[in-house]
N, C-alpha and C positions, 0 to 999 in steps of 0.2 A: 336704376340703369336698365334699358331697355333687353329684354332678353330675358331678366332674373325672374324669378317664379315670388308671385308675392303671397304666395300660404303655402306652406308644410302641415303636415300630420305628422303624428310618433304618439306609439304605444308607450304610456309611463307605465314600468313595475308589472308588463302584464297584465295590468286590469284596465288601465283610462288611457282614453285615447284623447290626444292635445290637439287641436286644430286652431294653429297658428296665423293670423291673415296682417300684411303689415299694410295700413288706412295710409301713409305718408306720414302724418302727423302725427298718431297711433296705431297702436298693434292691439286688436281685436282677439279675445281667444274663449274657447270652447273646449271646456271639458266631455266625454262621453264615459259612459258604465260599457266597458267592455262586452259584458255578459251580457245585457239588455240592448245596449246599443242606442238607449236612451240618454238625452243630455240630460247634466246633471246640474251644471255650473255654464256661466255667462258670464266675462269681463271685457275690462279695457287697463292696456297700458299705456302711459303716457312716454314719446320717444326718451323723453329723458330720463326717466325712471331704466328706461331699455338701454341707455349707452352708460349706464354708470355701472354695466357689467363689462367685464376686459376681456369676457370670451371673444374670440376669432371668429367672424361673422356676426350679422345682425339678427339671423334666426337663432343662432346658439345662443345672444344675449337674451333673447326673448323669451327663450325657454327658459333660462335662468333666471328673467322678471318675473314669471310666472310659477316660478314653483315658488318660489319666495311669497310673492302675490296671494296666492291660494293656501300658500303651505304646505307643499307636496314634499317627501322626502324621497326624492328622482334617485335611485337603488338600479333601477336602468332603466335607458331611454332608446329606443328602436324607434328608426325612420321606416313610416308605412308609406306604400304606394296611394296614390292620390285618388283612383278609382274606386278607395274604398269608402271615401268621402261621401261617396253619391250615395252608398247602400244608409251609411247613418244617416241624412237627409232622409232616407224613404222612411227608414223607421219611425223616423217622428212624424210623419202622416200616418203611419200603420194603428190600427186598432191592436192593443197587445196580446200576442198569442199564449197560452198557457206558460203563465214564468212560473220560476221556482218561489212559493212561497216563502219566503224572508218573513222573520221573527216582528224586524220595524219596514212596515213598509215604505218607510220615507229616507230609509237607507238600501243603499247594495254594495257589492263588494267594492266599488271603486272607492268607496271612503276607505277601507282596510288599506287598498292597494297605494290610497294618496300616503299613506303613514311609513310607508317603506315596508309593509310585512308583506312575504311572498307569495305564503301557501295558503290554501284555501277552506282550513278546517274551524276558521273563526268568523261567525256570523256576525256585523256591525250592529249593536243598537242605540238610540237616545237613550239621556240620562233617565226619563218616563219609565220606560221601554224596559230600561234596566232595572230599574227598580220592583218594578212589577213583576216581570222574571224571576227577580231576588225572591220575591215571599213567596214563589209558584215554586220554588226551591232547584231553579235552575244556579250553576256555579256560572258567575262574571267574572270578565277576566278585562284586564285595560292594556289599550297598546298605544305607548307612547311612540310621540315626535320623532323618536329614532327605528321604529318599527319594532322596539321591543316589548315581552308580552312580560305581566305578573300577575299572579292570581291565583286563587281565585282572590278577589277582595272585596275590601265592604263598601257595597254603593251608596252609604249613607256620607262617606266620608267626600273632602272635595277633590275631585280630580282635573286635570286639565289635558284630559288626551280622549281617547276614545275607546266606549265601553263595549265588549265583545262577549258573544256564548257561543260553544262548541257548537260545530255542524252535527257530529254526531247525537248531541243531548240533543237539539231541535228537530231533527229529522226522527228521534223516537218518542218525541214527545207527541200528546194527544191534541194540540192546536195545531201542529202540522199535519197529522192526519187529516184531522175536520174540513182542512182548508185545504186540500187534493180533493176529498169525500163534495166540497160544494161543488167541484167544478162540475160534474155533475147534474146540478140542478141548474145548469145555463145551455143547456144545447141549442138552442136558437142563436144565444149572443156569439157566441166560442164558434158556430160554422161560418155565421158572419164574417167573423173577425179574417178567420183562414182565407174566406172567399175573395175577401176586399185588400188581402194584403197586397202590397208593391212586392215583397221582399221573394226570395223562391222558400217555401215552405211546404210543409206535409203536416195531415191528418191521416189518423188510425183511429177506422169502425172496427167494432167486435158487437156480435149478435146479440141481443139484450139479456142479460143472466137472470133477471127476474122474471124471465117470463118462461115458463117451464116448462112451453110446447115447441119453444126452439130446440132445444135437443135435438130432439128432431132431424135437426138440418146442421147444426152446429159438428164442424170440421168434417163436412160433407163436399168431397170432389166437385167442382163445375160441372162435370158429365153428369154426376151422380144426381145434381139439382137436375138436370135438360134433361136424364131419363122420367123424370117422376110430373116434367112440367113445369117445374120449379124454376124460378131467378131469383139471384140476389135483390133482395127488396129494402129500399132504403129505410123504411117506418116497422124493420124488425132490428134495424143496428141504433147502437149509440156512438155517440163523439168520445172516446176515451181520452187523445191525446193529441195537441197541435204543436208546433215548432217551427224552427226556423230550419231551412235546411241548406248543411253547410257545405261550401263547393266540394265538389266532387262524390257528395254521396247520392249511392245509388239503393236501389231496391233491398239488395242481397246485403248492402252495409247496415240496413235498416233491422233487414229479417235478422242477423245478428244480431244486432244490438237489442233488439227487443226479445231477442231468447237469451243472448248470454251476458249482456252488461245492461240491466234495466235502468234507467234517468232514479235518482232518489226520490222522485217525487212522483214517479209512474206507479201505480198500484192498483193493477190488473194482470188476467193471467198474459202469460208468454203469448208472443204472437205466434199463430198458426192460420193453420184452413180453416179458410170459411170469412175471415179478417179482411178488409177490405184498409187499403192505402190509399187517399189522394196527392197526389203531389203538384204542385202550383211551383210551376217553373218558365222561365220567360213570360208570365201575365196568362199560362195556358196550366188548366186545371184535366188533370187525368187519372184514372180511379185505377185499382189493379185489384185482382181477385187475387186472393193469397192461395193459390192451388197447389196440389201435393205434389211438383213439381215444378211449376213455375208461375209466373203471375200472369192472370189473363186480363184484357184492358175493357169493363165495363166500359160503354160510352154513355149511359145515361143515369150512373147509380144517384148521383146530385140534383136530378133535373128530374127526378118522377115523383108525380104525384101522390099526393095519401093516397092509400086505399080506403075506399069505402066500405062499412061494415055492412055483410050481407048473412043473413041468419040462416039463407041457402048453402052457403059456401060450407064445404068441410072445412075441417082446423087441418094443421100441418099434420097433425097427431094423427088422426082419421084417415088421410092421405097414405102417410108412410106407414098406416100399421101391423102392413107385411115386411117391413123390412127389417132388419136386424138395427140394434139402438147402437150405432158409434160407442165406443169406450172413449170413458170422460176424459182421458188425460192421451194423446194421439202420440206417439212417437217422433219426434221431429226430425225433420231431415235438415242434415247439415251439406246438403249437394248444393252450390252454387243454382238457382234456378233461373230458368230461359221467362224474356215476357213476351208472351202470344197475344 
């Protein structure tokens, strides 16, 4: 009928997102991972498969061929706004930003969330995945059809639901480390990724810790660098951490969140001075100087050059070594700061 809207979206369970499209003949649909925002799943309904549900409407039948279809144990279903279709679209162009390393990488939380379980402290793995875990002497646990959980149990036995490890055991385990500890060795691929994304997202530089004549400069005021001659120089930071960034956050939600609720998978110090933030918002990339007040807006810290090594040039060390050595741990301010 002309008027009706022929695709809906809805959040199942809080993790997957359903993108519904009705063909005439068939109903087209589209799983997404909430968390990633990656699709997960592709199908098709056939109409008649869709009208052999007695739900009131054609889209509530649909949703109802599809959980069936798929398997989902629908625990709740929220209607999303359609605008948000576009953003999942971008993501599947996007090169992907620092995710949370998952135990299997050919799961995420949407398989947990298809099963009816709600919270988020059970990691999904393959029966592989599991088993492998199992002698590494992690505890499994299986969540059945109905979103219930038992366990721990024995992977050797057969199961027909899905095998799961705690957040907690995996985030202190030594392969989650390792696999935070690589991202690290990608700083080319990882500023890429930032720079090329559609989505609005942020990166956070920190001055490089291995190199021992940062100090030096390390949670040093912006004044404090332009007294000495000094600028932020992009080839003395490293890439520590990239993300999506979700509506409405700003600078000061960020300086928060990186001093007092750090991401599980962040593992660097707190952010302070001297830290530099890009943010890529509207398709426009803009750096900020983390200053002991407020953030100041580098306009070229992405866009310069290496430095060439010159055996004339003093070190930072040689430079500043009338001035007193910053103490390693700075005091934080918790003042709301202004960006200049």
């Amino acid at each position: 009928m002309s008027g009706q809207p022929n695709n809906e979206l809805y959040l199942v369970n809080g993790g997957v997102y359903l993108h519904l499209v009705d063909n005439v003949e068939q109903f087209d649909y589209t799983l997404y991972d909430k968390e990633t925002m990656r699709q997960i799943y592709y199908g098709h309904l056939d109409v008649s498969a869709v009208c052999e549900h007695s739900a009131q409407g054609i889209f509530n039948a649909a949703r109802y061929a599809t959980f069936e279809d798929y398997g989902i144990n629908a625990v709740t279903v929220e209607k999303v706004p359609m605008d948000m279709l576009q953003k999942l679209t971008n993501a599947q162009l996007d090169p992907p930003l620092d995710e949370y390393p998952m135990p299997d990488h050919n799961c995420t939380m949407a398989n947990v969330a298809c099963m009816g379980y709600l919270k988020d402290d059970l990691l999904p793995v393959s029966d592989d995945i599991a088993k492998e875990l199992s002698r590494q002497g992690f505890a499994v646990y299986e969540v059945d059809a109905h979103g219930d959980v038992k366990g721990p149990v024995d992977v050797n036995s057969s199961y027909h639901s899905l095998f799961a490890v705690s957040r907690a055991g995996w985030e202190n385990s030594r392969a989650f480390g390792e696999a935070v500890a690589d991202r690290m060795n990608h700083q080319t691929e990882r500023e890429l990724a930032f720079r090329c994304q559609t989505r609005d997202c942020y990166a956070i530089y920190q001055l490089n810790h291995h190199d021992p004549d940062l100090k030096y400069i390390r949670y040093e005021s912006l004044e404090s660098l332009q007294q000495q001659g000094q600028r932020p120089q992009r080839d003395n930071y490293e890439l520590i951490y990239t993300a999506p960034l979700p509506e409405g956050t700003g600078l000061n939600t960020l300086w928060t969140k990186f001093n007092t609720d750090h991401p599980a998978d962040y593992r660097h110090p707190s952010m302070s001075v001297s830290d530099v933030i890009a943010v890529k918002k509207n398709g426009i990339v803009t750096c900020y100087y983390v200053d002991q007040f407020s953030f100041a807006v580098l306009n070229d810290f992405l866009d310069q050059r290496p430095r060439q090594a010159a055996l004339s040039k003093p070190s930072i060390k040689e430079q500043l070594a009338a001035k007193p050595i910053p103490g390693d741990q700075p005091t934080a301010k918790t003042k709301n700061r202004e960006v200049r």
